[in-house]
PDB file of N, CA, C and O in Angstrom:
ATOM      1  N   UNK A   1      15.584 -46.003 -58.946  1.00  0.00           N
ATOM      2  CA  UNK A   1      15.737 -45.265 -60.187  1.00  0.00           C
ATOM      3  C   UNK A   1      15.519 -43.763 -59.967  1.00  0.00           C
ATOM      4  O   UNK A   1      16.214 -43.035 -60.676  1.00  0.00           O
ATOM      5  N   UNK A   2      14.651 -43.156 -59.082  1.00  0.00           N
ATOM      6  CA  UNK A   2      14.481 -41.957 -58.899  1.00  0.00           C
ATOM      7  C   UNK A   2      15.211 -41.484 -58.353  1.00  0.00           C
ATOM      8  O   UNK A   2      15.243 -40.254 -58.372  1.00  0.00           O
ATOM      9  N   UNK A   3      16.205 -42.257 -57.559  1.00  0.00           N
ATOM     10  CA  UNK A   3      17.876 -41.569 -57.075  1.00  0.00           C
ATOM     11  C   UNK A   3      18.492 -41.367 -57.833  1.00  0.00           C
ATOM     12  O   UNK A   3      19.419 -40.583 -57.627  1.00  0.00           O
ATOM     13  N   UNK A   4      18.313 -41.975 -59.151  1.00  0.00           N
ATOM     14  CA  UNK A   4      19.664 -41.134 -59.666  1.00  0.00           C
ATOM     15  C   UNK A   4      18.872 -40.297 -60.728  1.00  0.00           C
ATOM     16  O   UNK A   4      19.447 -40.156 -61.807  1.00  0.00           O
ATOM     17  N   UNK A   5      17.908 -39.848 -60.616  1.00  0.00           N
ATOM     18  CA  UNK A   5      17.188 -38.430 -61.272  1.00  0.00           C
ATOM     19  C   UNK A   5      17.608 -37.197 -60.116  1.00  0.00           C
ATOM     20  O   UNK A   5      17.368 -36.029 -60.424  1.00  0.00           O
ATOM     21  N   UNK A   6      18.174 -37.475 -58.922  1.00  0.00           N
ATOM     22  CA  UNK A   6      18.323 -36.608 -58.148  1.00  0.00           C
ATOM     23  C   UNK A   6      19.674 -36.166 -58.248  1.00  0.00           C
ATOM     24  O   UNK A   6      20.042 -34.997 -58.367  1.00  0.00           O
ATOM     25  N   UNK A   7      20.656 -37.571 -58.168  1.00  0.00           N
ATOM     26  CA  UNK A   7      21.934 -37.749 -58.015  1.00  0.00           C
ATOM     27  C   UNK A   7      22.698 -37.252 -59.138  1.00  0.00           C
ATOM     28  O   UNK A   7      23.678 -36.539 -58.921  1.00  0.00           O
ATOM     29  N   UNK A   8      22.308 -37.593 -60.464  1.00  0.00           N
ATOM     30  CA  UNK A   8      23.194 -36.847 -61.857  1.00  0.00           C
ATOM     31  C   UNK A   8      23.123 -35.739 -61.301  1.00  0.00           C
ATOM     32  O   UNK A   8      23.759 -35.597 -60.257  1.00  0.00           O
ATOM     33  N   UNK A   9      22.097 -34.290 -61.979  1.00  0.00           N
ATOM     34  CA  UNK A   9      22.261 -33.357 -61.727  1.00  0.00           C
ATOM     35  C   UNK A   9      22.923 -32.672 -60.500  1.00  0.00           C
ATOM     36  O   UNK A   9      23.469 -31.568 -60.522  1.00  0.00           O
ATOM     37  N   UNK A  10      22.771 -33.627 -59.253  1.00  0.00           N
ATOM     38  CA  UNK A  10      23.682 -32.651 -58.310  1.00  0.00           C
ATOM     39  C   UNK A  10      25.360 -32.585 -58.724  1.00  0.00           C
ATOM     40  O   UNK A  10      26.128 -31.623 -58.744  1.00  0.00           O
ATOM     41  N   UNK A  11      25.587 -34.110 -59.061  1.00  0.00           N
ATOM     42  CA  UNK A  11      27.241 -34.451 -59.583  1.00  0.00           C
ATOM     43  C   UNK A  11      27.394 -33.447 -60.654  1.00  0.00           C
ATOM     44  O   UNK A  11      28.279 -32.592 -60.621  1.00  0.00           O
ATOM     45  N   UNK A  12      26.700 -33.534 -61.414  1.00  0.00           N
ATOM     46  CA  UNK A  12      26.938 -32.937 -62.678  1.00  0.00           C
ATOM     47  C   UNK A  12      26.686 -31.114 -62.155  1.00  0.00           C
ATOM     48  O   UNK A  12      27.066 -30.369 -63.058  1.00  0.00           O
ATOM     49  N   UNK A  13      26.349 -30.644 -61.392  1.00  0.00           N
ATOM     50  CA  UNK A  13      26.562 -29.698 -61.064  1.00  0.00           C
ATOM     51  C   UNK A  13      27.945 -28.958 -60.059  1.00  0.00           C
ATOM     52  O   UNK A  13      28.655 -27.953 -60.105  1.00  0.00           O
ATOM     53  N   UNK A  14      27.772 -30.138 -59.207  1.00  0.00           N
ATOM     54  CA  UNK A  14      29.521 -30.296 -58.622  1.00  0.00           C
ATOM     55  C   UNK A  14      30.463 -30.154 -59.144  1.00  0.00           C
ATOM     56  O   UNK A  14      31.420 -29.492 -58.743  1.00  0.00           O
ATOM     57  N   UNK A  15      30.318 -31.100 -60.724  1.00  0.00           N
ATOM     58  CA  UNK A  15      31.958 -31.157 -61.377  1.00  0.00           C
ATOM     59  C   UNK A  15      31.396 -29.552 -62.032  1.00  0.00           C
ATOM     60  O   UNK A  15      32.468 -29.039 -62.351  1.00  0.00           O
ATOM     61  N   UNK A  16      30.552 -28.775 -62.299  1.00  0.00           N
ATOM     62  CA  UNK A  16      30.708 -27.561 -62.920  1.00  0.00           C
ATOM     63  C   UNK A  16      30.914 -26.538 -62.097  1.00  0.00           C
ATOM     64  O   UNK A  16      31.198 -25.439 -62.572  1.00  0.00           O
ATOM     65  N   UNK A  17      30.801 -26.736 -60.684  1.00  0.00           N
ATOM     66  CA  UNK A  17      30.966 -25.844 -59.615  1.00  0.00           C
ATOM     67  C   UNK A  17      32.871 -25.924 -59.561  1.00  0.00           C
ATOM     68  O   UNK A  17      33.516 -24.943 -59.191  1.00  0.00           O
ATOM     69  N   UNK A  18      33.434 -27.018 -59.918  1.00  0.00           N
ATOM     70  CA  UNK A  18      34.783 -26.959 -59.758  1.00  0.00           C
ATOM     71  C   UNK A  18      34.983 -26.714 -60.743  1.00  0.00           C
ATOM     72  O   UNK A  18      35.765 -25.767 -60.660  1.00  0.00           O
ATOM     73  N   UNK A  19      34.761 -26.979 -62.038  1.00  0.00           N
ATOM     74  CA  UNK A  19      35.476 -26.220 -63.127  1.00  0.00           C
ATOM     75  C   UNK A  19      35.553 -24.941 -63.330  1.00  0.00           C
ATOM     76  O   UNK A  19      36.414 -24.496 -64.090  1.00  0.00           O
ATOM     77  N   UNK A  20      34.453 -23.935 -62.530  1.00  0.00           N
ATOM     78  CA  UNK A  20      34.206 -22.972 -62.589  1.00  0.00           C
ATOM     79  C   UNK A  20      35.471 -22.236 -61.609  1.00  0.00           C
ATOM     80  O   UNK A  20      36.198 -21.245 -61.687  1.00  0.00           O
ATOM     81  N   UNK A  21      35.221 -23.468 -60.577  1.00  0.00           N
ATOM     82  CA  UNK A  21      36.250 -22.243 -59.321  1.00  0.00           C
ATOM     83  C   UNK A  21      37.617 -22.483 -60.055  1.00  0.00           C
ATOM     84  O   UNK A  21      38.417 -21.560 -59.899  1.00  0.00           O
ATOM     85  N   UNK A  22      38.070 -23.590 -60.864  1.00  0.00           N
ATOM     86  CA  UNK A  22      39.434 -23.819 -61.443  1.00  0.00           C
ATOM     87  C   UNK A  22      39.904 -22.995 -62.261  1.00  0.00           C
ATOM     88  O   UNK A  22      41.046 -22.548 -62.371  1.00  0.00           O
ATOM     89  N   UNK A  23      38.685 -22.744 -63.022  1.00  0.00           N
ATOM     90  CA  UNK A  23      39.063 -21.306 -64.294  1.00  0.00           C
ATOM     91  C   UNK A  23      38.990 -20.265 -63.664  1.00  0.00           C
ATOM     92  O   UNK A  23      39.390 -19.351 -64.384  1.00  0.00           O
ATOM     93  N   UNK A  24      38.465 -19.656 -61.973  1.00  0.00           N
ATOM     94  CA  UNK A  24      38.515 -18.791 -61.778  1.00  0.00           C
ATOM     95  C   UNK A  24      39.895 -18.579 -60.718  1.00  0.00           C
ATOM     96  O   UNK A  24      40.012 -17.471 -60.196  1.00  0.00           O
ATOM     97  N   UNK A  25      40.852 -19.567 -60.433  1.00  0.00           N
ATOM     98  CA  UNK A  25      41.516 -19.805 -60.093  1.00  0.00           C
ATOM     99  C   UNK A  25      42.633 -19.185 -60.935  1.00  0.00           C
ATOM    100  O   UNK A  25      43.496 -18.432 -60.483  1.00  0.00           O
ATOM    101  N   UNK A  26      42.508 -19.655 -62.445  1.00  0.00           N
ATOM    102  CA  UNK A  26      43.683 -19.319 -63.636  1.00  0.00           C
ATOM    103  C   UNK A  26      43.367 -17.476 -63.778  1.00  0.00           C
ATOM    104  O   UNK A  26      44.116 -16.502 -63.700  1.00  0.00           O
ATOM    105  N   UNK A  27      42.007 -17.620 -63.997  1.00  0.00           N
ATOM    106  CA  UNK A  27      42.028 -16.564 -64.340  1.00  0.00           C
ATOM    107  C   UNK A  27      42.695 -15.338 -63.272  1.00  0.00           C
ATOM    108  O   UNK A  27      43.065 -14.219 -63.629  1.00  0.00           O
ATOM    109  N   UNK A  28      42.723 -15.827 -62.053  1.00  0.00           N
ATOM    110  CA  UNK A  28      42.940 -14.698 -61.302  1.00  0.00           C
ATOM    111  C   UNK A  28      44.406 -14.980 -60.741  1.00  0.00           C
ATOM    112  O   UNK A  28      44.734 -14.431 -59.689  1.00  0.00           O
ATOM    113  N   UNK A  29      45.470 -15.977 -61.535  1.00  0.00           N
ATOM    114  CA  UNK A  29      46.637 -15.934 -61.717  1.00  0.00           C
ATOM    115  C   UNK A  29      47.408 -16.661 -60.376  1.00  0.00           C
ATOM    116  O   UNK A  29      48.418 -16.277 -59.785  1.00  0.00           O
ATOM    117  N   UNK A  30      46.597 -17.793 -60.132  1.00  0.00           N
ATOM    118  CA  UNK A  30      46.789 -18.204 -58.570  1.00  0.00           C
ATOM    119  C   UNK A  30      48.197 -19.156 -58.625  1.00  0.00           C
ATOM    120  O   UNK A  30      49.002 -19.317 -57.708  1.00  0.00           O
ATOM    121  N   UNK A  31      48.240 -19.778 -60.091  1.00  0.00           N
ATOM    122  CA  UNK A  31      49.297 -20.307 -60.255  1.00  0.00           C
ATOM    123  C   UNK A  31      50.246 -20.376 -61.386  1.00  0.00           C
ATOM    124  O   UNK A  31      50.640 -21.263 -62.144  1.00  0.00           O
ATOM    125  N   UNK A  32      50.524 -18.790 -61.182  1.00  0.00           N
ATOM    126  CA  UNK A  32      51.840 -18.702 -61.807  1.00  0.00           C
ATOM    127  C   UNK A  32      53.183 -18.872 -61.211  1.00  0.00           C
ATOM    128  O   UNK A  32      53.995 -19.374 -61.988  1.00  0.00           O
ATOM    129  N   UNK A  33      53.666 -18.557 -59.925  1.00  0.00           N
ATOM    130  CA  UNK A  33      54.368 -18.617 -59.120  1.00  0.00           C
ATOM    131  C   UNK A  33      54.747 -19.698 -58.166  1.00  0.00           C
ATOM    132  O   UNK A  33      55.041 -19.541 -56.981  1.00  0.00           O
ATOM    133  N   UNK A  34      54.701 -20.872 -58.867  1.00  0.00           N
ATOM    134  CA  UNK A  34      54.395 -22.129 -57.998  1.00  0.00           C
ATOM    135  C   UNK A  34      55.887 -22.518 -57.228  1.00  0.00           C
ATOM    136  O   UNK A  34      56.043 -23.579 -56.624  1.00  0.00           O
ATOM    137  N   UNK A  35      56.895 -21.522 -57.352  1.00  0.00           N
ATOM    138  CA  UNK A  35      58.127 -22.151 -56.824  1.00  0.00           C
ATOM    139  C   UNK A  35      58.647 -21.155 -55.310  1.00  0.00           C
ATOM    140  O   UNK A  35      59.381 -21.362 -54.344  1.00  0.00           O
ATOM    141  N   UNK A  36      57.848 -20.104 -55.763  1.00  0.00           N
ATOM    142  CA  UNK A  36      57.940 -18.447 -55.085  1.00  0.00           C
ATOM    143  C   UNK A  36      57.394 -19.277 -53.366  1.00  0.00           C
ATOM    144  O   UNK A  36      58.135 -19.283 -52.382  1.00  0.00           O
ATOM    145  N   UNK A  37      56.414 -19.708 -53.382  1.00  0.00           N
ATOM    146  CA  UNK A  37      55.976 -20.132 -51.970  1.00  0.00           C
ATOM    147  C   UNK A  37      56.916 -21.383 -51.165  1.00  0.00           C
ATOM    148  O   UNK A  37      57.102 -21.596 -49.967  1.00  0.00           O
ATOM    149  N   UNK A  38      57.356 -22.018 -52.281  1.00  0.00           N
ATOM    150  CA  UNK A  38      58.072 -23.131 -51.508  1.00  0.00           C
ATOM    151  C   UNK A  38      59.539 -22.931 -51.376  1.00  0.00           C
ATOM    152  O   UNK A  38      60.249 -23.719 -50.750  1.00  0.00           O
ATOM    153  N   UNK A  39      60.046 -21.721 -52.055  1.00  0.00           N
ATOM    154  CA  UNK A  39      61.214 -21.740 -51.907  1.00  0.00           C
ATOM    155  C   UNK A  39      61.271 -20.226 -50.611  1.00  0.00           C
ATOM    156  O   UNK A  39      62.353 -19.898 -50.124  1.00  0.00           O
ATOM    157  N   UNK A  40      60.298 -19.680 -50.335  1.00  0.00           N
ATOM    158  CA  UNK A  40      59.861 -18.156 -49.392  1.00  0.00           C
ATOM    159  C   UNK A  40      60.252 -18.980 -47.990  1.00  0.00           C
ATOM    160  O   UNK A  40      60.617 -18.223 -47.090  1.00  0.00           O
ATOM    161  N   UNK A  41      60.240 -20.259 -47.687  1.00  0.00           N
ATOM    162  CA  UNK A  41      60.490 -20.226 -46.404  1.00  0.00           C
ATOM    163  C   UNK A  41      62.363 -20.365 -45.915  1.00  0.00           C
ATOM    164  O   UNK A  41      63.010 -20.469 -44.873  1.00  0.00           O
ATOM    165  N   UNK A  42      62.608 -20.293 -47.267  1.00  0.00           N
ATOM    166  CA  UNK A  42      64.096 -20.817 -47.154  1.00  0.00           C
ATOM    167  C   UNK A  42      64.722 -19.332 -46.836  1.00  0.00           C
ATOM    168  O   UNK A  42      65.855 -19.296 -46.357  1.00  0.00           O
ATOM    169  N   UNK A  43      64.046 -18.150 -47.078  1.00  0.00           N
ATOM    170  CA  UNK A  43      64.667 -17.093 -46.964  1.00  0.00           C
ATOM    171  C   UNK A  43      65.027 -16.874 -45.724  1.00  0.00           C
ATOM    172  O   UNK A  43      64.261 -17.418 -44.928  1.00  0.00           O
ATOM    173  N   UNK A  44      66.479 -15.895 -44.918  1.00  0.00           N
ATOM    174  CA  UNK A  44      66.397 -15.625 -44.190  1.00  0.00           C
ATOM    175  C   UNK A  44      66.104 -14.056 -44.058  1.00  0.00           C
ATOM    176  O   UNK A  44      66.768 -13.265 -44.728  1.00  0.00           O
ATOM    177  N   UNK A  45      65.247 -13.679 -43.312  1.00  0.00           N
ATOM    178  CA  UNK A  45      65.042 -12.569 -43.111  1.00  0.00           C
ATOM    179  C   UNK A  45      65.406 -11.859 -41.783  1.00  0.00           C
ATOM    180  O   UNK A  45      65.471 -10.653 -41.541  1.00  0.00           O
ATOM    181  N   UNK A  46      65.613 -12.870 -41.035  1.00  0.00           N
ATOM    182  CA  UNK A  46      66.697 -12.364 -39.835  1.00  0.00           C
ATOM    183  C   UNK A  46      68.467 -11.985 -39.826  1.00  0.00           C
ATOM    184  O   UNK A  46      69.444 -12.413 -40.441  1.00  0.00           O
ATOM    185  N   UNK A  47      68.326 -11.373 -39.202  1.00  0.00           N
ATOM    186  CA  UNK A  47      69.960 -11.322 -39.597  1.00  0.00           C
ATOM    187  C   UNK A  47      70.555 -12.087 -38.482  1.00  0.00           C
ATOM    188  O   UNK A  47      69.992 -12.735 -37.599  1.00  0.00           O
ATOM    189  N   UNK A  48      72.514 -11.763 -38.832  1.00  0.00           N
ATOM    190  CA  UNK A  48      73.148 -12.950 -37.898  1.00  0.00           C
ATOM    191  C   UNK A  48      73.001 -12.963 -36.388  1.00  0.00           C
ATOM    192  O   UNK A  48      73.130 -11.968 -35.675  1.00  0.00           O
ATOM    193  N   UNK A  49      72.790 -13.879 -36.080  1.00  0.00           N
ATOM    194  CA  UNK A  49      72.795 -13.655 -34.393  1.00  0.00           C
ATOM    195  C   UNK A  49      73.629 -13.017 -33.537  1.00  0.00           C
ATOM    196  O   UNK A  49      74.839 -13.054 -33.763  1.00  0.00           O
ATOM    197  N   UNK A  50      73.182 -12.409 -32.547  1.00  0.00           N
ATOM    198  CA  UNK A  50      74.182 -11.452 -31.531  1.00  0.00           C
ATOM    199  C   UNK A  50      74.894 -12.025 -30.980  1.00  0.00           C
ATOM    200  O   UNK A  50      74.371 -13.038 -30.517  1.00  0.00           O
ATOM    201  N   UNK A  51      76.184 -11.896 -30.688  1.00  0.00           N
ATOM    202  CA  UNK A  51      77.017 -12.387 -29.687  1.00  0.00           C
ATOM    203  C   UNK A  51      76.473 -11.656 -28.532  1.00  0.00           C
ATOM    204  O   UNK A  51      76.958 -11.820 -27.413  1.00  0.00           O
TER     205      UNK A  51
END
């Protein structure tokens, strides 16, 4: 029984440690652009090859 006087509060501090980094995630605009990275490798930025 005294394990889980230890065990809540750490969980329950965990899930607030991630909600925290999640809102600080939005807040700092990490995912607005969710197509920009997966479509960045398709670019070519080389040009045509030399004969």
């Amino acid at each position: 029984m005294s394990g889980l006087a230890i065990l809540i509060p750490v969980a329950l501090g965990l899930g607030l440690a991630g909600l925290a980094a999640f809102l600080w995630a939005i807040h700092r605009r990490q995912f607005d652009d969710l197509d920009g990275a997966a479509l960045r490798i398709l670019i070519d930025e080389d040009g045509p090859p030399e004969v």
